[in-house]
C-alpha positions as a printed NumPy array, in Angstrom:
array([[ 93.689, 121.241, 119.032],
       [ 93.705, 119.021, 115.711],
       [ 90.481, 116.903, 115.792],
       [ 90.932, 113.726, 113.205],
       [ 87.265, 112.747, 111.985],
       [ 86.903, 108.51 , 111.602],
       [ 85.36 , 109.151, 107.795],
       [ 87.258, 108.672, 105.002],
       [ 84.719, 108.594, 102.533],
       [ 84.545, 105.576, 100.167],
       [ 88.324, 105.053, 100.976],
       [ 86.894, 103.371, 103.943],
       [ 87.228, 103.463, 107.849],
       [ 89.293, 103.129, 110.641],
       [ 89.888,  99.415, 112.206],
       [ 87.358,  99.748, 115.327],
       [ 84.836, 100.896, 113.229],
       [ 84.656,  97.558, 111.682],
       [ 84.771,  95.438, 114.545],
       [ 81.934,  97.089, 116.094],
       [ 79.788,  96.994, 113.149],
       [ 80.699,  93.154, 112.965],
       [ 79.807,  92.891, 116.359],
       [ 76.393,  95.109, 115.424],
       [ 76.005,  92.669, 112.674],
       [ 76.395,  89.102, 114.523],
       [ 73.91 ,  89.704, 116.736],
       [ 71.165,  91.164, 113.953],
       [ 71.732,  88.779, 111.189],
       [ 69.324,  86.68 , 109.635],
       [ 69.357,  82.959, 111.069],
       [ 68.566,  80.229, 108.625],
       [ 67.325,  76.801, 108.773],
       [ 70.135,  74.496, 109.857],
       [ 69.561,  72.472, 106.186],
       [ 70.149,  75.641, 104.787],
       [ 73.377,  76.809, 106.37 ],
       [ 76.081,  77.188, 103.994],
       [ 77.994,  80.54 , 106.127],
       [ 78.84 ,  79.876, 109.506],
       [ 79.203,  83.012, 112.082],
       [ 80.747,  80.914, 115.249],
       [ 79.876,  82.553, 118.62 ],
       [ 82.082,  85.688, 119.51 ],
       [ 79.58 ,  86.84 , 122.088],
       [ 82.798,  87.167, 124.441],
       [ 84.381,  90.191, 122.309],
       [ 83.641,  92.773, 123.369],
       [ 83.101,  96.549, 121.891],
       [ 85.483,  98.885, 121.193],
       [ 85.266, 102.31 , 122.159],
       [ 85.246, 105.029, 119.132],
       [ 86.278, 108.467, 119.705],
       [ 83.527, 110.313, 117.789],
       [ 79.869, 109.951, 116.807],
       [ 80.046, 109.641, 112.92 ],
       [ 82.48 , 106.345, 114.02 ],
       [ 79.486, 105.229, 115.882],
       [ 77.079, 105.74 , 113.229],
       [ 78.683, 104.376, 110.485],
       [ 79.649, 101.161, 112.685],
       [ 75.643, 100.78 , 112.242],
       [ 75.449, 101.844, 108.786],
       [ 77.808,  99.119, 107.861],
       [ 76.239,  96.259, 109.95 ],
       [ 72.954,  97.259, 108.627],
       [ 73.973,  97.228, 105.376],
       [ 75.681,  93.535, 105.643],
       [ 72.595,  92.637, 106.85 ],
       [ 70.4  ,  94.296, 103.51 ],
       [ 72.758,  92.24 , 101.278],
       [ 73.903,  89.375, 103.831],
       [ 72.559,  87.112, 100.761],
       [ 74.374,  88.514,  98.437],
       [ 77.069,  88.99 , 100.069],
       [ 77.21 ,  85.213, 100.816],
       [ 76.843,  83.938,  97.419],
       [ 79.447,  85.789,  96.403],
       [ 82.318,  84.495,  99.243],
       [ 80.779,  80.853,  97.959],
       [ 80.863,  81.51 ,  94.263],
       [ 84.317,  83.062,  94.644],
       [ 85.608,  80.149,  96.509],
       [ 86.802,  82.952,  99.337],
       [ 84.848,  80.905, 102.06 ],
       [ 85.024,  78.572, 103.132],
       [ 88.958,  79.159, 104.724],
       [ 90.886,  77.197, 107.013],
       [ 92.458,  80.24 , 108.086],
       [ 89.44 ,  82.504, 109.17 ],
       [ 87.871,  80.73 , 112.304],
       [ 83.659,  81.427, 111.884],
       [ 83.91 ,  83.602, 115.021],
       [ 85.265,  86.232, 112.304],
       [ 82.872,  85.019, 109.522],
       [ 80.872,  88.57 , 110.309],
       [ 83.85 ,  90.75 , 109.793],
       [ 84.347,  88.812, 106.79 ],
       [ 81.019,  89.965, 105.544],
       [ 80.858,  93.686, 106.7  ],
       [ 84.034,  94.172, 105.249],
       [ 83.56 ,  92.483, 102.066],
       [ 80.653,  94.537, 101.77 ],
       [ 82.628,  98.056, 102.143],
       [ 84.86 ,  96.5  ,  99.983],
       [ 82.391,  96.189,  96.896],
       [ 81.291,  99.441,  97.978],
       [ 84.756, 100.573,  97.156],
       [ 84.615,  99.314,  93.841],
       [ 87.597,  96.503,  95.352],
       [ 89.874,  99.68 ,  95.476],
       [ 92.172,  99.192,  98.648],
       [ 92.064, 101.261, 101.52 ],
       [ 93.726, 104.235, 102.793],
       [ 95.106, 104.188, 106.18 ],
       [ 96.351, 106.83 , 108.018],
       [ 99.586, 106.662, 110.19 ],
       [ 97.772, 107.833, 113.14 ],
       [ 95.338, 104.45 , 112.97 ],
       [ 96.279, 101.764, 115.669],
       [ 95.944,  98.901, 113.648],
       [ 93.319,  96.05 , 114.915],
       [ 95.119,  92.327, 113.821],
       [ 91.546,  90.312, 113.172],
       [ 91.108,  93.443, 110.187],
       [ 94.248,  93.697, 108.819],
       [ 94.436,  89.987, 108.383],
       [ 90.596,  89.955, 106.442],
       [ 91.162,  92.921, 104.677],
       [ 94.309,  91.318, 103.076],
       [ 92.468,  88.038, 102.727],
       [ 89.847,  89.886, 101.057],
       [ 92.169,  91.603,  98.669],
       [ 94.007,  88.641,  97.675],
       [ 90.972,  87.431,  95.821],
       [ 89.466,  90.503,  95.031],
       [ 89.187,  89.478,  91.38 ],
       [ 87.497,  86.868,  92.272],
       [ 85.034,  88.594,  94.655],
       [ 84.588,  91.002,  91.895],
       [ 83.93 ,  88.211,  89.143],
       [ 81.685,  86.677,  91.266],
       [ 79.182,  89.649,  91.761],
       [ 79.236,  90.505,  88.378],
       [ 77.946,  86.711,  87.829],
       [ 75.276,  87.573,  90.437],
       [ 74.104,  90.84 ,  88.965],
       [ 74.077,  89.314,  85.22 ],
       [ 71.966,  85.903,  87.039],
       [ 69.679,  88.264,  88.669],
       [ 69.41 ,  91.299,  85.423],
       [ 70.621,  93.753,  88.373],
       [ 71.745,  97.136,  87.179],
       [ 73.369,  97.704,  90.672],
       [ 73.518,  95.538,  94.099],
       [ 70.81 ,  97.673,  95.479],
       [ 68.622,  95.768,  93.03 ],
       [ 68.742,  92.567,  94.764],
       [ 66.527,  94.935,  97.361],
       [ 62.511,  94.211,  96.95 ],
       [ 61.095,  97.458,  95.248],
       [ 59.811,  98.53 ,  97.988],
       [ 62.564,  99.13 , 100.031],
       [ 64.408, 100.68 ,  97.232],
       [ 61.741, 103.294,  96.815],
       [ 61.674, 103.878, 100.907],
       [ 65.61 , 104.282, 100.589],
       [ 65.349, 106.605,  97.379],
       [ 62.855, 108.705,  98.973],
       [ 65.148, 108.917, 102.711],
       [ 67.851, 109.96 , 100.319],
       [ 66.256, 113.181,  99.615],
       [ 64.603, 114.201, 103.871],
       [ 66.565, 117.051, 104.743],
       [ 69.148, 116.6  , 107.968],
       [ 67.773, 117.724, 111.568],
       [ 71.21 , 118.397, 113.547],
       [ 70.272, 118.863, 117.469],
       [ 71.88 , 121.846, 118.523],
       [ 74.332, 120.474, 121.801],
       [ 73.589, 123.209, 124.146],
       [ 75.707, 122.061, 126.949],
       [ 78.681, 123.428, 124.276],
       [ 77.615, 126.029, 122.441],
       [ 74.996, 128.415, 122.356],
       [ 72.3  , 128.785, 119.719],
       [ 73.896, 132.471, 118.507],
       [ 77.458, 131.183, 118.309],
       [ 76.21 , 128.087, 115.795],
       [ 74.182, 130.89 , 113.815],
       [ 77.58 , 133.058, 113.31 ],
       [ 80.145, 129.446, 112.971],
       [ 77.301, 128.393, 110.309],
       [ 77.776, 132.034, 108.577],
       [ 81.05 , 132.26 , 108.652],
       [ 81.223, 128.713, 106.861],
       [ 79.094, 130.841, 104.062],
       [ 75.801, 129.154, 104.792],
       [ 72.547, 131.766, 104.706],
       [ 69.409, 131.101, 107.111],
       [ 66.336, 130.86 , 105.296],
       [ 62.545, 130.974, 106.628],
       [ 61.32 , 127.126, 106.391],
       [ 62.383, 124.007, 105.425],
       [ 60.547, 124.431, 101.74 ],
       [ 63.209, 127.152, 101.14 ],
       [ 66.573, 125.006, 101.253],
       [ 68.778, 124.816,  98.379],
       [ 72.347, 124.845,  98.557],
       [ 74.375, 126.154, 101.371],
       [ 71.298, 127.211, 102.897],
       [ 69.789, 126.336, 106.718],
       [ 66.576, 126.77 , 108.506],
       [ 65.459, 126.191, 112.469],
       [ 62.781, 123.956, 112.79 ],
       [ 59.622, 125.017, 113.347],
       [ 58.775, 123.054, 116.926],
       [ 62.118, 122.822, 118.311],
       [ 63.854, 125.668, 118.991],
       [ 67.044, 123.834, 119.011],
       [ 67.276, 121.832, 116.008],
       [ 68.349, 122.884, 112.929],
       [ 68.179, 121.557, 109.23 ],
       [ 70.165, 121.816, 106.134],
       [ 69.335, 120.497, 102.549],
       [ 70.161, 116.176, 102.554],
       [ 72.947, 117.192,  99.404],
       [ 75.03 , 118.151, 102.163],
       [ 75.429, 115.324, 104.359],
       [ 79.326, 114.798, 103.461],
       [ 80.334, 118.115, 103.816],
       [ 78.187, 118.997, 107.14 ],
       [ 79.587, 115.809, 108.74 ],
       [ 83.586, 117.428, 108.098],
       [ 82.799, 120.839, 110.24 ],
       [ 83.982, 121.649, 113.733],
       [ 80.731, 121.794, 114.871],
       [ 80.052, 118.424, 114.321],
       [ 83.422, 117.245, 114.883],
       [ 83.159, 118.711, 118.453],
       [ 79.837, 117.432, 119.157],
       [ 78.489, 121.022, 119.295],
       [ 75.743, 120.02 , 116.29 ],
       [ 74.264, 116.118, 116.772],
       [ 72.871, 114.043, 113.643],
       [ 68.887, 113.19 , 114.417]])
């Protein structure tokens, strides 16, 4: 049986992925003084979620509200200073897919997206993600006006220090994958994992590479080197659910 995985690297994601993490986002965004209120998000408390077919869809729906919400300022000086909000045409009740997806957007380097003919399309994102690339020079113009303003090399220098540090240093934890023993027993990941040309080494200090070690205090969990987050999150195991993300 073909399994298709939601990622599509920095290409972008499949349609439900963003209305979840817009959904994910309304409800955790920062609320500001009413004198102060220049973006308006509406109330789509009604919608409701939409089901994903995979984990890494669920994750990333997170990732991306999450990250909306690091750079919601940002990201809302730049819809202003582009003149891409306000818009007659976008009710407010979609102002938060507006900003998760302007944000994978930038993250794209404004590069459209790749969609795949299997993808069911969803009509609130196809009709902000052309929006959105109607005035992506704009969009683009107006970060580079923020970044110059602000003397930021990149946006994740409109961060406070110390955040950027805690991020830099996440960046580099190795990955704990539970090991899904309702599916698959711990000898069967061992020989899928060697097969795949990763080696077993004795402790966590050891990995480099396509290297893998059990932890220590759970006999179930295993860990691989952070470098290979991409390529761990395209293998069967994980597309099956047989290896979890911690």
């Amino acid at each position: 049986e073909k399994r298709t995985m939601t990622v599509i690297g920095k290409n972008g994601y499949h349609d439900p992925v963003y209305i979840n993490a817009a959904k994910i986002f309304r409800g955790i965004r920062t609320e500001k003084p009413k004198d102060r209120i220049l973006v308006r998000y509406g109330d789509d408390s009604g919608s409701p979620m939409r089901t994903l077919k995979d984990e890494y869809s669920q994750r990333v729906s997170y990732e991306l509200a999450f990250s909306a919400l690091k750079y919601q300022d940002l990201l809302e000086e730049i819809l202003l200073d582009s003149c891409a909000y306000p818009c007659l045409s976008i009710p407010d009740e979609l102002t938060s897919l507006l900003l998760v997806m302007l944000y994978d957007l930038q993250d794209r380097k404004f590069e459209a997206r790749e969609i795949f003919d299997e993808e069911e399309p969803v009509a609130e994102v196809q009709k902000i993600e052309h929006y959105l690339y109607s005035f992506r020079t704009k969009l683009a113009a107006a970060l580079a006006r923020c970044r110059i303003k602000n003397d930021a090399l990149s946006i994740e220098y409109f961060l406070p220090e110390t955040v950027r540090k805690q991020e830099q240093k996440a960046s580099f934890l190795p990955l704990y994958f539970w090991i899904n023993t309702f599916k698959i027993g711990l000898q069967d990941v061992f020989i899928d994992l060697k097969e795949k040309g990763f080696t077993r080494v004795g402790s966590v200090s050891c990995l480099d590479g396509y290297t893998y070690c059990m932890d220590q205090h759970c006999h179930d969990v295993v860990v691989f080197p952070s470098s290979l987050k991409e390529e761990l999150l395209h293998l069967d195991l994980f597309a099956d659910c047989k290896l979890l993300l911690q």
